[in-house]
C-alpha positions as CSV (number, residue, x, y, z in Angstrom):
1,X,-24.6,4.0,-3.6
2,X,-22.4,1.8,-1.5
3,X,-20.6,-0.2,-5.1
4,X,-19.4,3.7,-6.3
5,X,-18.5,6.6,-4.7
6,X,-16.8,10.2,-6.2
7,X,-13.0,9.8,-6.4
8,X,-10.7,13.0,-6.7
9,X,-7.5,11.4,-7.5
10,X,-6.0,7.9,-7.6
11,X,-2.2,8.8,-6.8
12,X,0.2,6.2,-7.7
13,X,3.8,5.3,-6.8
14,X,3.3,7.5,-3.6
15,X,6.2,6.5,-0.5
16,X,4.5,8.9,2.1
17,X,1.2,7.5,3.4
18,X,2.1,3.8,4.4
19,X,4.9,1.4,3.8
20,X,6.6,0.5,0.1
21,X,5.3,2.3,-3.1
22,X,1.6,2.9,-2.6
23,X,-1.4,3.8,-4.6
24,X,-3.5,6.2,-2.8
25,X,-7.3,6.5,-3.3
26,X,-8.6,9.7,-2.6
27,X,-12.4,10.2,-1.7
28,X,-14.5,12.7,-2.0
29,X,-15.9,14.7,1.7
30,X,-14.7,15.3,4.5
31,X,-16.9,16.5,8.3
32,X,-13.8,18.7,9.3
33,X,-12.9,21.5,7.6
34,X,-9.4,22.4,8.6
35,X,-8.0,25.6,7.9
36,X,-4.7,24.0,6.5
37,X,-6.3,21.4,4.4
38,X,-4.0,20.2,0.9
39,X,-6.5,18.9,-0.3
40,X,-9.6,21.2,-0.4
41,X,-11.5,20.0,-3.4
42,X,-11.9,16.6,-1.0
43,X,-13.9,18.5,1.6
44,X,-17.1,19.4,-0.4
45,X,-18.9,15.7,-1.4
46,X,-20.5,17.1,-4.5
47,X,-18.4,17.0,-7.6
48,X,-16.7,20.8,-8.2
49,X,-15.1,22.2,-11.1
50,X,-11.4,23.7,-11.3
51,X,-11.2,26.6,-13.2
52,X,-7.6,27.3,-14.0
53,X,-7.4,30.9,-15.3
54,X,-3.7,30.4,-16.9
55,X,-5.6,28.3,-19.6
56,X,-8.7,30.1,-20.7
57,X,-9.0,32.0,-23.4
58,X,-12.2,33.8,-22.4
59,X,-14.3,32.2,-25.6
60,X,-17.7,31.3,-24.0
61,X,-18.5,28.6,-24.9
62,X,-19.1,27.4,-21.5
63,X,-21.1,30.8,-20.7
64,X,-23.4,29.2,-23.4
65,X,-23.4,25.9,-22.2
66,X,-24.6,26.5,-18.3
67,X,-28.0,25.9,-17.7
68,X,-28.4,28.4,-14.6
69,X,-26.6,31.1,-16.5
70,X,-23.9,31.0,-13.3
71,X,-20.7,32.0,-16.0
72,X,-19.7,35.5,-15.6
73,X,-19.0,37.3,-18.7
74,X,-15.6,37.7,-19.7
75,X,-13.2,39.6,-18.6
76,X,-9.6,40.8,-19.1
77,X,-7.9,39.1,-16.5
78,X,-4.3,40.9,-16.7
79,X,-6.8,43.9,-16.6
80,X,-8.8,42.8,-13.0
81,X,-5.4,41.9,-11.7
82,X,-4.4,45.7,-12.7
83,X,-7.0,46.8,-10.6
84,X,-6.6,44.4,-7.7
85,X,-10.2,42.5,-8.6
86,X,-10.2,39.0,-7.4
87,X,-12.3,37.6,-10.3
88,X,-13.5,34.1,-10.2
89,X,-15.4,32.7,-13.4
90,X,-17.9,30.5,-11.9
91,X,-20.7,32.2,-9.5
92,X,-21.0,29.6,-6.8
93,X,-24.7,30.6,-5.6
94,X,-25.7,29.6,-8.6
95,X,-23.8,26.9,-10.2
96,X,-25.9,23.6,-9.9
97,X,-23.2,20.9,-10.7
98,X,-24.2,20.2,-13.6
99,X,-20.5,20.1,-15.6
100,X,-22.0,21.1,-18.5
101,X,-19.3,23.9,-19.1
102,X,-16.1,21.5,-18.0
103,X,-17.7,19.1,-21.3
104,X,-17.8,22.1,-23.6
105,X,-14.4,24.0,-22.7
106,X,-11.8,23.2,-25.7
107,X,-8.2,24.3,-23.8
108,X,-9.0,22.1,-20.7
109,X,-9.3,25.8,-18.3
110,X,-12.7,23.9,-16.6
111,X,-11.4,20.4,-14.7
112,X,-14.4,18.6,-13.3
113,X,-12.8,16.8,-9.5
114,X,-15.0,14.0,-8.5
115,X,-15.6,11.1,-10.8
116,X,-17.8,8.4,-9.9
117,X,-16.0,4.9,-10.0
118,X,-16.7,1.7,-8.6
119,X,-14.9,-0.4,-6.5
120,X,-14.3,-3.0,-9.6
121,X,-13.1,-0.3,-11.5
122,X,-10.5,1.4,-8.5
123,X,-9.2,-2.3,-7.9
124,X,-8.5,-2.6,-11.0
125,X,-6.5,0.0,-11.6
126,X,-4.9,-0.2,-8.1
127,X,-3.8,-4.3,-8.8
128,X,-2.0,-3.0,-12.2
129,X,0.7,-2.3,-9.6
130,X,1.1,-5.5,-7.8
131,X,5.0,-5.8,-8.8
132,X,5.8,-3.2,-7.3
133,X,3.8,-3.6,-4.0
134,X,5.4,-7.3,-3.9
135,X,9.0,-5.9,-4.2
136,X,8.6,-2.8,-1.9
137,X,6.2,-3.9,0.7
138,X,3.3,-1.1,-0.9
139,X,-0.3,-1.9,-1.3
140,X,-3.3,-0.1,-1.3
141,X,-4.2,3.6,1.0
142,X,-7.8,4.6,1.2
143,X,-7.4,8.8,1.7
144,X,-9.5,11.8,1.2
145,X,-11.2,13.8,2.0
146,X,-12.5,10.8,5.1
147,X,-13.0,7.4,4.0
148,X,-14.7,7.0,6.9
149,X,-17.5,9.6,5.9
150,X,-18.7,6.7,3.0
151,X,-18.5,3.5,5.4
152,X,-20.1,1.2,3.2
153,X,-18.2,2.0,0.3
154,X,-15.2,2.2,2.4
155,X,-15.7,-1.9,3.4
156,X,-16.6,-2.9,0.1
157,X,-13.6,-1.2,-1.4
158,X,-11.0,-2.8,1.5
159,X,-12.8,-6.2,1.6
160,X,-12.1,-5.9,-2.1
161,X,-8.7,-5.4,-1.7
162,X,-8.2,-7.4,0.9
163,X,-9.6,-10.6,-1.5
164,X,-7.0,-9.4,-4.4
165,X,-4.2,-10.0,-1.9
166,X,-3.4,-6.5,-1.5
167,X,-1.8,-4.7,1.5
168,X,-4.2,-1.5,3.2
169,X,-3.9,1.5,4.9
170,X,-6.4,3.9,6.3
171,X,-5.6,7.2,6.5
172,X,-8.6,8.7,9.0
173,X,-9.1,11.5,10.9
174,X,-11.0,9.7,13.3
175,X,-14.2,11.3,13.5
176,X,-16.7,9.1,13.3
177,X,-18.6,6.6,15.4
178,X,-16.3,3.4,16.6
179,X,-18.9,1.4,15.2
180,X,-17.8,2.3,11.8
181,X,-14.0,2.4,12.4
182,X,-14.5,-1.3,13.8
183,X,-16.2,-2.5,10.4
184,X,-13.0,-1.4,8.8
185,X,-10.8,-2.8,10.8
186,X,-11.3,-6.3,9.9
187,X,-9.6,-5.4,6.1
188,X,-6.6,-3.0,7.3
189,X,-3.4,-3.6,7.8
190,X,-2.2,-0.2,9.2
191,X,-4.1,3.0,10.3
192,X,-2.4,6.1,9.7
193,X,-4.8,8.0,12.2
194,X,-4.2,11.7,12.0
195,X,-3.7,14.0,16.0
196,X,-3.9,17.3,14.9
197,X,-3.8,18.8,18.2
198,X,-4.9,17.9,21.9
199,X,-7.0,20.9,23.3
200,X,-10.1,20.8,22.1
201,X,-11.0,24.3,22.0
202,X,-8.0,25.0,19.4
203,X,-9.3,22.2,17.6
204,X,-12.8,23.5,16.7
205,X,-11.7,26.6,15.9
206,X,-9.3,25.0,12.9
207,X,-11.2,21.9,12.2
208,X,-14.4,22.8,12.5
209,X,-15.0,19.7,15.6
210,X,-13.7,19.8,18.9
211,X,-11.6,16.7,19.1
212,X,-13.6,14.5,22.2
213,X,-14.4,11.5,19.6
214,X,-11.0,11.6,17.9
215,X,-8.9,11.0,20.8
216,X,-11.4,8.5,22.3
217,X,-11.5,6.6,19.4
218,X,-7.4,7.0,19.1
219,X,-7.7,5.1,22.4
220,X,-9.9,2.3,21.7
221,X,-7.8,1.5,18.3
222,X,-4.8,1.1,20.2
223,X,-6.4,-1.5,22.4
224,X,-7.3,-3.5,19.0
225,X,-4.1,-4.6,18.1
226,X,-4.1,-3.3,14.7
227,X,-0.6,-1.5,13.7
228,X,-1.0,2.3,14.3
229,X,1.1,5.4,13.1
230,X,0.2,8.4,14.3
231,X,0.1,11.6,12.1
232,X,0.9,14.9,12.8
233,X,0.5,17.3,10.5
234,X,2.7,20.5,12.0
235,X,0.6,23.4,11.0
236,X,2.8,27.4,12.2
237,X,0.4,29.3,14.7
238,X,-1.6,26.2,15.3
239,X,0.4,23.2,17.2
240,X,4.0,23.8,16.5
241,X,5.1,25.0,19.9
242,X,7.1,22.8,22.2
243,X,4.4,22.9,24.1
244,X,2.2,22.0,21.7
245,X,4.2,19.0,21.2
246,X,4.9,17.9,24.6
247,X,1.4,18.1,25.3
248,X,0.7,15.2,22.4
249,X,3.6,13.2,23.6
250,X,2.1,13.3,27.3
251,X,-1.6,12.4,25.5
252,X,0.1,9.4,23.3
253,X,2.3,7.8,26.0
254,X,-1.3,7.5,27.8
255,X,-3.1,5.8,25.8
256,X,-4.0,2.2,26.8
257,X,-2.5,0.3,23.7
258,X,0.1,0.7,21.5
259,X,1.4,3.3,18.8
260,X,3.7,1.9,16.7
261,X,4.9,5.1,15.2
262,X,5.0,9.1,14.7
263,X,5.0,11.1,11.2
264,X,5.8,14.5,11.7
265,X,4.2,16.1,8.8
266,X,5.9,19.5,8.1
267,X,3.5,22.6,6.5
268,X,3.5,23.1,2.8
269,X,1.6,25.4,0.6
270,X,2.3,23.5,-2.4
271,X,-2.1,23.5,-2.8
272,X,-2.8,27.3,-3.4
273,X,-3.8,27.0,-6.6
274,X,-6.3,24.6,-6.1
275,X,-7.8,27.4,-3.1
276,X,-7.9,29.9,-6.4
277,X,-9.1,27.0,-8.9
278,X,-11.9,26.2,-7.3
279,X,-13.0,30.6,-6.0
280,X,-11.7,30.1,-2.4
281,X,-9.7,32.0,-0.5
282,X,-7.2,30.2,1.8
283,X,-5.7,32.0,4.9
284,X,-2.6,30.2,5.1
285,X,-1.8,30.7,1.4
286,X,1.1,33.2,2.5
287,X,2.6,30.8,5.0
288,X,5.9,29.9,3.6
289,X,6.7,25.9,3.8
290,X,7.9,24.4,7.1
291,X,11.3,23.3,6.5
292,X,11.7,19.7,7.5
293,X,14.6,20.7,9.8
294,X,12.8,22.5,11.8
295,X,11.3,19.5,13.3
296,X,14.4,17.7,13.9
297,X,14.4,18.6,17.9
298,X,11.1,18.0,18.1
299,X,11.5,14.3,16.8
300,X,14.0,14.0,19.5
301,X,11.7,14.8,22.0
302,X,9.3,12.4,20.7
303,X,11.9,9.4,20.4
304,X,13.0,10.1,24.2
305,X,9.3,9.6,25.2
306,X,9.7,6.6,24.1
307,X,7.7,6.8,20.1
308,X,9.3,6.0,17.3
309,X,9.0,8.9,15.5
310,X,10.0,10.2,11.2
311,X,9.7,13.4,9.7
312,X,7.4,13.4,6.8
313,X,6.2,9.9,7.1
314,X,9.0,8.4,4.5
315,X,7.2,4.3,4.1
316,X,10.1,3.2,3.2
317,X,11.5,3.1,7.1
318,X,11.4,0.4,9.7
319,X,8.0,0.5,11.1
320,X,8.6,-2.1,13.9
């Protein structure tokens, strides 16, 4: 349904994903599958339910309201803990999305992510903040999960904007078919257009994709003339090496058109409880934070090539 699509979040007031104060519209799935993901309940484009153990009470009532009998009985859960038992409420084989038990639970333990809105109803919300895009230079970023991945609602929902007078962004991971990246185009004002790592090998094995399409469509979008930043997310054990980074500064300095910036995005793991709300284990969920400092001579490196380059992608710096 191209007028509505599931929405996971509408974050407002956010200064990291584009220029000014921004509202950020998160959509719901995602093609890659990335082992570092923040956002995990974006992947999946079915609407999923959080359970978050710190609230229930173990009363249920939404054990008597699923239809497919997928609620576990209850459990003491200082008691599994005791005995090292990763218990998760919700038995995933069998749950059939029907949010029957997220209606029914009184202490707000069962979160349902993914809600259907229209574009009317996300531009409206979005334009309630037009002072503050006027003063700050802010506007509108279409996120997910991969914008791209719902290209029709995607253009409807820009076009929108677009016709409100509102500054975009997309943030993309560029895997899709130039085709659809080229519709989009028309209504953005800045692609924030993520590189997550050069070899393609290493790529499949944390993305899921090899990364062929990404860096060939990378290319073509810096021959279009529309204002690029390049992100980087900087993931331990997967492209923070010097090597790893001299290898994307070699790949960026070759492309055909030009990048207008670099956001060096440092590692958190500020998301692992959404990995245990929603039953999923998350193999980074040890990794302690990247502290932005650590990418201070890396930047350097960057900014001698040539690229303007920021740690953590602040929108409130000098993009030209």
């Amino acid at each position: 349904m191209a007028n509505a699509c599931l929405i996971t979040e509408i974050q407002r007031f956010a200064i990291n994903d584009g220029p000014g104060f921004r509202t950020n519209v998160f959509l719901k799935g995602c093609p890659l599958k990335c082992v570092w993901c923040h956002n995990p309940e974006t992947i999946d484009a079915k609407a999923q339910v959080f359970w978050k153990k710190r609230l229930c009470v173990q009363c249920g009532a939404c054990m008597e309201a699923c239809p497919t009998e997928a609620i576990q009985p209850p459990i003491d859960p200082v008691l599994a803990q005791s005995e090292g038992v990763d218990y998760y409420k919700i038995d995933l084989d069998r749950c059939n999305h029907s949010m029957q038990c997220a209606a029914v639970c009184p202490y707000g333990a069962l979160e349902i992510t993914g809600k259907l809105l229209t574009v009317k109803e996300i531009l409206d919300e979005v334009e309630s903040d037009l002072p503050f895009y006027k003063n700050s230079g802010g506007g509108m970023t279409l996120s997910g999960g991969e914008p791209t991945a719902h290209p029709d609602f995607a253009e409807k929902l820009l076009a929108g904007a677009k016709a409100r007078g509102l500054h975009t962004c997309l943030d993309t991971n560029g895997y899709c078919s130039w085709d659809i990246l080229q519709r989009l185009l028309k209504y953005i004002d800045i692609v924030l257009f993520d590189l997550k790592h050069t070899d393609p090998e290493k790529h499949k094995q944390w993305t899921g994709v090899d990364n062929a399409l990404i860096m060939k469509n990378l290319a073509r979008l810096t021959q279009t003339g529309v204002e690029t930043w390049v992100r980087i997310p900087v993931i331990p054990g997967f492209n923070d090496s010097i090597e790893d980074h001299q290898a994307a500064v070699e790949f960026l300095n070759g492309l055909p058109g030009k990048i207008h910036r670099v956001d060096l995005l440092p590692y958190h793991n500020w998301c692992q409880d959404k990995y245990g709300w929603l039953g999923l284990d998350w193999p980074l969920g040890r990794v302690e934070a990247m502290e932005p400092s650590l990418l201070e001579i890396p930047k350097e490196y960057y900014e001698m090539s040539g690229l303007k380059t920021t740690i953590g992608g602040s929108g409130f710096e000098d993009a030209n």
